[in-house]
Structure formats: structure tokens, C-alpha cells
Wavefront OBJ file of the C-alpha trace (Angstrom):
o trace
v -60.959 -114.272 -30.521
v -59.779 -117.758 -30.953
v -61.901 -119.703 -33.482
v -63.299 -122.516 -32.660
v -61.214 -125.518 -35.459
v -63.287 -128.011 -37.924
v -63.458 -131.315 -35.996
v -60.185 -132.945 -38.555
v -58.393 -129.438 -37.613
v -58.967 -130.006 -33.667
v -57.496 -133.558 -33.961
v -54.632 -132.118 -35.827
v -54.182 -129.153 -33.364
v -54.287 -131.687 -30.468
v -51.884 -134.030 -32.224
v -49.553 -131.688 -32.625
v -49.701 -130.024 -29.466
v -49.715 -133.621 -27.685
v -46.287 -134.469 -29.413
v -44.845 -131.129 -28.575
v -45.603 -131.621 -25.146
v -43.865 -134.865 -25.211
v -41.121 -134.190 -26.781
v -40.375 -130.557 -25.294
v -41.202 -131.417 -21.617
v -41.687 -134.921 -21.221
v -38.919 -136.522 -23.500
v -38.474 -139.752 -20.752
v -42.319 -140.896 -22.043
v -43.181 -142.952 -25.223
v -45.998 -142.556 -27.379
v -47.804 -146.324 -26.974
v -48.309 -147.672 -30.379
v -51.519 -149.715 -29.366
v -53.531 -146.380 -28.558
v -53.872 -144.215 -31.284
v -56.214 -141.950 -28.928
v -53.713 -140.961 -26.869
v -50.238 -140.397 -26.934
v -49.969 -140.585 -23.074
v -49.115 -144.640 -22.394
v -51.899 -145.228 -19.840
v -54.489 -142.558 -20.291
v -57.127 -142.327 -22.116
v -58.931 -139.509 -24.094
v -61.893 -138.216 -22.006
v -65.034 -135.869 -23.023
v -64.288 -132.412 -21.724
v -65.870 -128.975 -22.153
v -63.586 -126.982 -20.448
v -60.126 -127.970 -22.092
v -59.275 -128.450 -25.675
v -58.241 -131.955 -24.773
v -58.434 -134.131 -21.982
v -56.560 -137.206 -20.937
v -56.989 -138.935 -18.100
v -55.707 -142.820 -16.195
v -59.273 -144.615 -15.445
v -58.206 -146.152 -12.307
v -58.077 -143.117 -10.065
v -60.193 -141.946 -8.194
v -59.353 -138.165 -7.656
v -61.874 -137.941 -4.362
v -58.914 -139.564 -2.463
v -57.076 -136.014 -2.870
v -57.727 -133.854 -1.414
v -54.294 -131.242 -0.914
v -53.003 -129.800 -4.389
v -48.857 -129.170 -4.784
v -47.891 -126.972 -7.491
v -45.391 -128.285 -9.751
v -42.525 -125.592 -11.457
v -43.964 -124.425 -14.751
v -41.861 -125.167 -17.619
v -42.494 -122.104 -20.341
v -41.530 -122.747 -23.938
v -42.144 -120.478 -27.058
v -43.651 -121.132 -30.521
v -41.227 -122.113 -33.311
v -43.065 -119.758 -35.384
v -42.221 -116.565 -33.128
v -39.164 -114.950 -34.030
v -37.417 -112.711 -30.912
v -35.351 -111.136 -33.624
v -38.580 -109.214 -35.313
v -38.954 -107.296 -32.291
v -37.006 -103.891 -31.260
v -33.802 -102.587 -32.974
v -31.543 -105.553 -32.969
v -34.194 -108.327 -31.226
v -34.801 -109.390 -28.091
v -31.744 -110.985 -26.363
v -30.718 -113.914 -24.343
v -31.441 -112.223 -21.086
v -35.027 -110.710 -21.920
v -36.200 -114.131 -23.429
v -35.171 -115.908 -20.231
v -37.187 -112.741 -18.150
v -40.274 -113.814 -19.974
v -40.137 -116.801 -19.963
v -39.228 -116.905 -16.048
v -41.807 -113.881 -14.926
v -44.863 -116.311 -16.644
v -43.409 -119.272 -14.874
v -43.800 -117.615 -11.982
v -47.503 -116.017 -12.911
v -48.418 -119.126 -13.834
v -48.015 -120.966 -10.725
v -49.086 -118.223 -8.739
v -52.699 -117.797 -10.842
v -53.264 -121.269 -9.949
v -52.114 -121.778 -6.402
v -54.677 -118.541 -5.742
v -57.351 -119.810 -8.034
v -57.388 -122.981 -6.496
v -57.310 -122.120 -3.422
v -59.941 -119.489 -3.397
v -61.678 -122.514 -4.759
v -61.647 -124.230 -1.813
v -58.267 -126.673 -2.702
v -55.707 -126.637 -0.127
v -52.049 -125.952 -1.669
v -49.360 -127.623 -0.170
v -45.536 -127.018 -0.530
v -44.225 -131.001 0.281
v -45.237 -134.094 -0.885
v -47.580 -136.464 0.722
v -50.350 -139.271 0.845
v -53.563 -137.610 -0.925
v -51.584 -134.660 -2.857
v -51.974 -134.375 -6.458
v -49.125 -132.785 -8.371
v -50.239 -129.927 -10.732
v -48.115 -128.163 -12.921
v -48.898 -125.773 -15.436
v -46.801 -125.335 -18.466
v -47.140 -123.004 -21.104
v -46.320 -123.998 -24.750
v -46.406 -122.559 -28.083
v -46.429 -118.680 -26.506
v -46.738 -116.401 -29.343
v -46.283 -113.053 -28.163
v -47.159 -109.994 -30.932
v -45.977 -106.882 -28.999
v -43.297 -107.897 -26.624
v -42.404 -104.566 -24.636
v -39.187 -104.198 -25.824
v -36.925 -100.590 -25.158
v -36.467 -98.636 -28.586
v -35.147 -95.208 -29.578
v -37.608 -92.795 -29.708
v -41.175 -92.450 -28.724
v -42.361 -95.786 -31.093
v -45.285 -97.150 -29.345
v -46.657 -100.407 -30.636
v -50.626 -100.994 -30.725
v -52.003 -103.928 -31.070
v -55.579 -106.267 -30.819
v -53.953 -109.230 -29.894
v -51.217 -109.961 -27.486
v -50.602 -113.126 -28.654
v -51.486 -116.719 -27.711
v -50.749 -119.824 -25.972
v -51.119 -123.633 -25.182
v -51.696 -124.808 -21.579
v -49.959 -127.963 -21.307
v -51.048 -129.197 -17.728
v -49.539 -131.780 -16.331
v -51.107 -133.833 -12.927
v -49.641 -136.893 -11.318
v -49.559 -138.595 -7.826
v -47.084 -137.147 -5.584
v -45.517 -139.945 -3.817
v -45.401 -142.202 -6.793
v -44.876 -139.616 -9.264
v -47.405 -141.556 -11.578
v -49.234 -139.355 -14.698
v -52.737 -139.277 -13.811
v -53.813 -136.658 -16.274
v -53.232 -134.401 -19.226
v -55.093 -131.206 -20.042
v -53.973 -129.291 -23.628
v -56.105 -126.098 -24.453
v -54.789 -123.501 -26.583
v -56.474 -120.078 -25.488
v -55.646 -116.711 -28.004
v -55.977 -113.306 -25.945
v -57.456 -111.071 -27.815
v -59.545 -107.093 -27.518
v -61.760 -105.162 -29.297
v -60.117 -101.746 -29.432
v -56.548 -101.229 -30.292
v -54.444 -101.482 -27.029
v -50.664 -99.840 -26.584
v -48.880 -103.249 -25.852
v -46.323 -102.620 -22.858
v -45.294 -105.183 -20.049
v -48.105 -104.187 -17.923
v -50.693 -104.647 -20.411
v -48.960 -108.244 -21.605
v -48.527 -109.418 -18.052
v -52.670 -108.301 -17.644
v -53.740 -109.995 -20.716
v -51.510 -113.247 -19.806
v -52.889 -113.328 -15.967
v -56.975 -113.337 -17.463
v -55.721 -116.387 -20.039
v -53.918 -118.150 -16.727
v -57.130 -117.202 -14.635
v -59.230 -118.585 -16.984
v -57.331 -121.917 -17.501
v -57.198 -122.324 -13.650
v -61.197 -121.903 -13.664
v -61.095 -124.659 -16.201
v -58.720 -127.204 -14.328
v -60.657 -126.583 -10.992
v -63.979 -127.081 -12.708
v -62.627 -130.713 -14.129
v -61.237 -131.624 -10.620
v -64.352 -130.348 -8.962
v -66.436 -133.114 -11.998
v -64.063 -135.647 -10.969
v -64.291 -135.389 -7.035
v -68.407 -135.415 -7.300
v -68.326 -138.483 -9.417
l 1 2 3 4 5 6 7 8 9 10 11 12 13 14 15 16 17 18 19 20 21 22 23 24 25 26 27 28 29 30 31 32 33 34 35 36 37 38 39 40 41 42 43 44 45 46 47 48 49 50 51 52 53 54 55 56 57 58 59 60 61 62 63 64 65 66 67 68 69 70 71 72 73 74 75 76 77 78 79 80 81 82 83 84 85 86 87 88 89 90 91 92 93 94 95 96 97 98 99 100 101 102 103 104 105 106 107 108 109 110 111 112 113 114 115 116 117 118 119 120 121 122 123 124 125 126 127 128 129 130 131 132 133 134 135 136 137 138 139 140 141 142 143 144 145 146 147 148 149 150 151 152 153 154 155 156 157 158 159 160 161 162 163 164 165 166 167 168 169 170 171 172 173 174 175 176 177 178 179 180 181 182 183 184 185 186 187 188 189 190 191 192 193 194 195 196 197 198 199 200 201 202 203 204 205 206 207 208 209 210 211 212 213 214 215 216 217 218 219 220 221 222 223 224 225
């Protein structure tokens, strides 16, 4: 299981993961110089027990909305993972782009269900009263891609890898940032596991599922406020 960092670590962790999220997916916004809190010009770092990091604009009031759109996931892997460890000659162009795709689409689908079931109406067009949510994966570290090999190798492993959630909310008609949720989540088992697609896609829909439970339980804390 994911350990739980030394306060200095988290700030580091969240640094880090804050500037890669800028600079990966949201390269059109500046870090503002006057608020060393956040790197997000116009929110502000907010207690959260749900996320690993929270930032959120102070002027809105989320009770005014009250249909959720989901945004198109943007899926980007850890500089640390190498596709060329895995399988004979690595993974190639055209599998990295499947994976990356294939959670793109889990991803949006965990959360359109998982907010829904949670009462949130999902929308598919813009409007007065629609939030924006969109959530991206970054820093995916995947241990036992299922990758085709010679032979009968089968590859066993107790962790399928991790992930950041880089979440991204803003006002549909304006397209303003009204939030920022960063939470990096490790899946993880008990007992050896034979890692195949199945068992990757299972263990990357209960770390979506659980990250949707999160977000809905911080929108549900803001609409009750």
C-alpha cells in the first residue's frame, strides 16, 4: 500500500506533481509568483481529507451547479517508467497509445457512473450551472503491462503500479478554473497476482472508483456549505 509521506515529503510530492500538471496539461497557465501556496493563479490551497491536495477559487459557490460535464481525460506516463523493459523488444508506439486511450476512456466512464449513481446529473453540452470535470491521470507507473511474449512467461506481481489523479474543474460557459484536486493513489494486493489486461484494467477501475468517491464526497462538502 501507498505510504502515507513525512509532512516536508508531501509538500515536495505535491510540488512536483502541481508543476507537472502545469506544464504537461496546462502549459497556457503561469505559476503566480505572489502565492507560494499554490501554483494555480487564483486558487487557493484548501484542507482536504479525501485528496492529497486540494485547490480551490474562494468566490464560488459550487451550490449554484448543479449538472456535471465530463471533460476528455488527458493520460500521461511517469518519466521513470520505461516501455522498453517490458516484453521482447518493448512495448511499441501503437500499444502505448492503447493504454493510454483505453484509461482515458475508463476514466471518464468511472466517473460519469460514480457520479451519477451519486445523485449528479451528467450532461454532454455546456450550459448555465454545469461544472466541467475532467479527470487526468499523471505519473502512471505500470509494473506488469500485459504485453504478448514467446512462450508460456507469465508475469506475477503485488503491485500493478500507480498513479496521480490530476483533476481538473472549471465553469463551463466561462471556462474559468475553479478547482484542482492532485492525489497520488498506488494499487497494490496481498497475494501475488498473474498481471494480464484484465487484471490491470480491474485494479485501475477500483483506483478510478475510489478517486470518483473522493471528488463526489468534496463536491457533496462544498454544496452543503
Amino acid at each position: 500500500m501507498y505510504a502515507r509521506p513525512s509532512c516536508l515529503d508531501r509538500r515536495s510530492r505535491t510540488a512536483f506533481a502541481a508543476a507537472l500538471f502545469l506544464g504537461v496539461l496546462t502549459p497556457s497557465f503561469a505559476v503566480a509568483a505572489d502565492s507560494p501556496s499554490s501554483p494555480f493563479p487564483g486558487l487557493e490551497l484548501v484542507s482536504s481529507k479525501n485528496v492529497g491536495a486540494l485547490y480551490r477559487r474562494p468566490d464560488v459557490d459550487i451550490s449554484a451547479y448543479s449538472k456535471i460535464m465530463l471533460g476528455e481525460p488527458t493520460v500521461e506516463f511517469s518519466k521513470n517508467w520505461n516501455p522498453r523493459n517490458y516484453g521482447r523488444y518493448g512495448l511499441s508506439a501503437a500499444q502505448l497509445t492503447k493504454i493510454r486511450v483505453d484509461l482515458a476512456d475508463l476514466a471518464k466512464g468511472v466517473f460519469a457512473k460514480s457520479l451519477s449513481d451519486g445523485g449528479y446529473e451528467i450532461v454532454t453540452d455546456a450550459g448555465d450551472g454545469v461544472l466541467v470535470i475532467t479527470p487526468n491521470v499523471v505519473n502512471l507507473f505500470i509494473n506488469a503491462p500485459d504485453v504478448p511474449t514467446a512462450g508460456r512467461s507469465r508475469t506475477y506481481t503485488m503491485d500493478a503500479g500507480s498513479a496521480t489523479l490530476a483533476l481538473q474543474v472549471n465553469d463551463a460557459v466561462t471556462g474559468t478554473l475553479l478547482a484542482v484536486a492532485l492525489d497520488k493513489q498506488r494499487s497494490g494486493s496481498s497475494t501475488f497476482q498473474w498481471a494480464t489486461s484484465v487484471s490491470n484494467r480491474a485494479a485501475a477501475e477500483q483506483m478510478l472508483k475510489g478517486w470518483a468517491e473522493q471528488v463526489k464526497r468534496e463536491l457533496d462538502a462544498a454544496r452543503a456549505k
